[in-house]
Backbone bond lengths (Angstrom), bond angles and torsions (degrees), N, CA, C in turn:
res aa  C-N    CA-C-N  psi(-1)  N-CA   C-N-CA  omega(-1)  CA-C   N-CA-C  phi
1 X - - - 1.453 - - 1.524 108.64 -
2 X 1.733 104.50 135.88 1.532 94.03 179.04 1.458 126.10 -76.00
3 X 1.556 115.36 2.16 1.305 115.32 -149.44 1.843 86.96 -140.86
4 X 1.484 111.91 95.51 1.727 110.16 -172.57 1.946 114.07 -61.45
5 X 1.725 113.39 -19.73 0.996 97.00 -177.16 1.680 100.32 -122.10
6 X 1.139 142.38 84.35 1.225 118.20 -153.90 1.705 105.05 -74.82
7 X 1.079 131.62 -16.31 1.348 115.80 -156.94 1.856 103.54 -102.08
8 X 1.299 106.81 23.27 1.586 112.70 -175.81 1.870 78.15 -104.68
9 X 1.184 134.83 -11.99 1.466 126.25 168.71 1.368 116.41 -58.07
10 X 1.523 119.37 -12.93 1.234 126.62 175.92 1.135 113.79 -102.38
11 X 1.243 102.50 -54.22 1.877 120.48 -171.06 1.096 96.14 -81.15
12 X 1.240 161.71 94.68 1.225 171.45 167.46 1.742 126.53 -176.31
13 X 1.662 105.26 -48.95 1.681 123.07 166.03 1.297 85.48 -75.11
14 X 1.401 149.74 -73.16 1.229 139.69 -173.33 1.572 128.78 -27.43
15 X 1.672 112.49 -35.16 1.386 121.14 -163.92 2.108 84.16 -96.42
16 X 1.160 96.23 -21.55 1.869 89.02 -177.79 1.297 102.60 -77.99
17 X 1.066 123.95 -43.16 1.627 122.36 -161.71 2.173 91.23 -73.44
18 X 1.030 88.13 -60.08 2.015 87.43 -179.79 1.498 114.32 -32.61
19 X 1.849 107.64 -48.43 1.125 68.45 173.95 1.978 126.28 -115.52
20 X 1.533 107.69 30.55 1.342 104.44 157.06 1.556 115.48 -75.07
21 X 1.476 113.10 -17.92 1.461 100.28 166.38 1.221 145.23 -78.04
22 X 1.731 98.61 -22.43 1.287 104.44 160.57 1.414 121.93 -56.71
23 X 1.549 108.34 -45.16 1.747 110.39 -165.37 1.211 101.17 -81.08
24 X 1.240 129.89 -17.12 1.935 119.66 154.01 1.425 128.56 -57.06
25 X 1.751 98.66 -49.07 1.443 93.56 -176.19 1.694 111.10 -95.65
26 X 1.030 95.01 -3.45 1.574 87.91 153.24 2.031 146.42 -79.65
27 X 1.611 64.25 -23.27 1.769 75.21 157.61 1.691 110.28 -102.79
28 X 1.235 109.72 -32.58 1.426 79.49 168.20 1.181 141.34 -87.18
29 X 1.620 107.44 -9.02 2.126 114.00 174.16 1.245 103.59 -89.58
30 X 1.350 133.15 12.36 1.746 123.74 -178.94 1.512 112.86 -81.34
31 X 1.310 110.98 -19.82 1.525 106.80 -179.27 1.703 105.35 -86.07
32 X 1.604 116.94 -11.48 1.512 104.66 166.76 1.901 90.69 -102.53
33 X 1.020 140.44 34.19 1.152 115.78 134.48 1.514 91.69 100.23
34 X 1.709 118.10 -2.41 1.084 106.70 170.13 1.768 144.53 -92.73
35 X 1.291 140.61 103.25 0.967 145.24 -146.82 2.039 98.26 -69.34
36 X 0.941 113.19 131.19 1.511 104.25 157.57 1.594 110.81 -135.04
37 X 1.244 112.74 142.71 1.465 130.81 -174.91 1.263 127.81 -163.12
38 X 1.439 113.53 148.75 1.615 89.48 -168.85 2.033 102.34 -146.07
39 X 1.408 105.22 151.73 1.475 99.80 -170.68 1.669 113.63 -105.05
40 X 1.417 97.77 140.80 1.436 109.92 -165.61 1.796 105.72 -97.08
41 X 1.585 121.30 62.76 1.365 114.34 174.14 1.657 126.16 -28.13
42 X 1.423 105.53 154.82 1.557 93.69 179.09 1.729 105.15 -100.33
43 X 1.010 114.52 -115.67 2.054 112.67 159.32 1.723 111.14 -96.69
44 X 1.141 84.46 111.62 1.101 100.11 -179.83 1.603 124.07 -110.37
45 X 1.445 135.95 107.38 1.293 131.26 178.68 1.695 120.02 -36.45
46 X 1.237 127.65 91.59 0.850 115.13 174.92 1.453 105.53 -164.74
47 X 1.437 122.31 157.52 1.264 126.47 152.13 1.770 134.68 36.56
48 X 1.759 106.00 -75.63 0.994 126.38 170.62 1.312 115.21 -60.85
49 X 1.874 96.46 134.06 1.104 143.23 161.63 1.601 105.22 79.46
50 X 1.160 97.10 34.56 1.702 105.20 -170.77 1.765 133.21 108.59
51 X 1.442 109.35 15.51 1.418 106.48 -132.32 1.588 130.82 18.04
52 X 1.638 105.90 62.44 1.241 113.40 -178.68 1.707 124.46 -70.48
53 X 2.050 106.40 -14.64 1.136 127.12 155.99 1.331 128.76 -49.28
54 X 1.429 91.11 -66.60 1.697 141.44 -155.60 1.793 99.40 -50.29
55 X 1.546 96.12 -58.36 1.571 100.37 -171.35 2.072 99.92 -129.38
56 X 1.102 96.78 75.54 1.607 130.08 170.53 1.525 119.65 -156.85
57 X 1.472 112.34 73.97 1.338 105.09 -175.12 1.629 112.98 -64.81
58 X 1.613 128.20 -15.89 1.055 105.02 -177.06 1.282 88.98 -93.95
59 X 1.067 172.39 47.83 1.450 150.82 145.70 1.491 101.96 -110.96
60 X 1.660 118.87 -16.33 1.467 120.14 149.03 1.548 108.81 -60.14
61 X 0.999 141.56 -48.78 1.275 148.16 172.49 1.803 112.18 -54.30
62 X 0.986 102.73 -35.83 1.750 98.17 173.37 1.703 100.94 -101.84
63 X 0.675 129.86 -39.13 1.462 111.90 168.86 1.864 122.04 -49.55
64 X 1.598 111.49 -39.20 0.907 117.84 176.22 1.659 124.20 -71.25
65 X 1.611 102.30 -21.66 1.313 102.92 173.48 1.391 108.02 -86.73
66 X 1.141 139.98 18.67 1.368 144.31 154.61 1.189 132.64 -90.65
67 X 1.902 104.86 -18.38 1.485 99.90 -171.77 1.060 97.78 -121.72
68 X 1.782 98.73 170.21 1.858 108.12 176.96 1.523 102.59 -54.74
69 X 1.025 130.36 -46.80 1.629 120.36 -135.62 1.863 82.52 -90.14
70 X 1.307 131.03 -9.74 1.668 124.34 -162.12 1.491 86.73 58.51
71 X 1.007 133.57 106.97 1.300 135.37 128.40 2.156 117.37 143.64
72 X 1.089 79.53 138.69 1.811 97.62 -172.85 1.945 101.03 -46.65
73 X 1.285 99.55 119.83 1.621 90.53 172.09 1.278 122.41 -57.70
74 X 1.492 124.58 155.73 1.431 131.58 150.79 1.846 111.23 -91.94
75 X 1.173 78.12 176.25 2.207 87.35 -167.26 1.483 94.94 -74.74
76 X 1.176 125.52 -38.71 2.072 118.69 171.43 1.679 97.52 -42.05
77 X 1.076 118.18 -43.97 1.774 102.51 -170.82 1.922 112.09 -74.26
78 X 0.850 72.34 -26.43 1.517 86.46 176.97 1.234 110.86 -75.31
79 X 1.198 147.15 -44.05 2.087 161.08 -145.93 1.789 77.75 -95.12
80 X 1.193 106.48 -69.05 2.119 92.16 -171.93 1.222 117.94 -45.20
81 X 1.746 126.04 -27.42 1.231 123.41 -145.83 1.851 71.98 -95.15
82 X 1.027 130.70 -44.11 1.811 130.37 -176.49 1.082 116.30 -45.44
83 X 1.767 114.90 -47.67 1.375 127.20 -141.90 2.163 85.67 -101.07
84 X 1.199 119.21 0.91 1.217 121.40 -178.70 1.356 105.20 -117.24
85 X 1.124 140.59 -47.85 1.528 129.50 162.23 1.278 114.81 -52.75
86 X 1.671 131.16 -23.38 1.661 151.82 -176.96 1.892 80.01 -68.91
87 X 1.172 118.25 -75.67 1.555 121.07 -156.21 1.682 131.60 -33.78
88 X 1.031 119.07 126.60 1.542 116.30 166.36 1.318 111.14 -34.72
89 X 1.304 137.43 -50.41 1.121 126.21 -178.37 1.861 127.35 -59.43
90 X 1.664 96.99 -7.85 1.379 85.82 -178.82 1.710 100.06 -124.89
91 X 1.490 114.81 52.07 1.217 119.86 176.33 1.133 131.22 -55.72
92 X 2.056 113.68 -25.05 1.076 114.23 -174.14 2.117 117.47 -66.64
93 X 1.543 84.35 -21.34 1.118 108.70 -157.39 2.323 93.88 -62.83
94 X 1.163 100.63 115.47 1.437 95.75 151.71 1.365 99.60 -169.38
95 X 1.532 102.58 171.89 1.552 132.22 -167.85 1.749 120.01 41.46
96 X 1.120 86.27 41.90 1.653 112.29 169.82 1.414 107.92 -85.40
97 X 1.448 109.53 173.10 1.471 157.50 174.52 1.214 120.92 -104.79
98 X 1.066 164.14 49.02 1.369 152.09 -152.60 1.357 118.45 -95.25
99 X 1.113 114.85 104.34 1.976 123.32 -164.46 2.101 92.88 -94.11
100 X 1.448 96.73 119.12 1.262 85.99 175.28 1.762 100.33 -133.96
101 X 1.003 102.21 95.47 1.731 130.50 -142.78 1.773 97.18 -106.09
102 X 1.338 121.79 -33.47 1.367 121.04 -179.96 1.730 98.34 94.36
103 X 1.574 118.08 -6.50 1.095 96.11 -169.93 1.565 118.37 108.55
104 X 1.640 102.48 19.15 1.445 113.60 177.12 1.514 110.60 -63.01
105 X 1.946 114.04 127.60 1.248 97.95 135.85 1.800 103.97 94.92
106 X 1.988 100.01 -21.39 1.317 101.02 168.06 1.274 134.92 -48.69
């Protein structure tokens, strides 16, 4: 096959367009006060694409040798990184990107 991952042909224009929408509608809902932002997970055990993560311990094992933390996130690491861009305290924060990667790749 000429193309080793074919279905990142989708998921890929998808992750571009997400986030030109953020940096649109973030400049344009800020004058009603609305924040928009959006988070860029790294591998995360879950669900997607089959739990092809989830139940592959060696590709848990190479993912982990890539990141700071050694090891493939779960969705709890992910819900803080939400429930903290969500917060009053980080109001300044809009029309961001937020890569919460564990430390991929550092």
């Amino acid at each position: 096959m000429f193309w080793e991952k074919p279905q990142t042909i989708r998921y890929a224009p998808a992750i571009i367009d997400l986030n030109y929408f953020v940096n649109n509608a973030g400049q344009g809902l800020h004058a009603r006060g609305i924040r928009v932002n959006s988070v860029a997970p790294g591998a995360i055990m879950t669900d997607f694409a089959g739990g092809t993560l989830r139940n592959n311990s060696a590709l848990q094992a190479q993912i982990g040798s890539v990141t700071a933390f050694g090891r493939a996130g779960e969705a709890d690491d992910i819900e803080g990184v939400i429930a903290a861009i969500c917060s009053p305290e980080m109001g300044w924060l809009n029309a961001q990107r937020i890569e919460a990667s564990g430390g991929m790749f550092l």
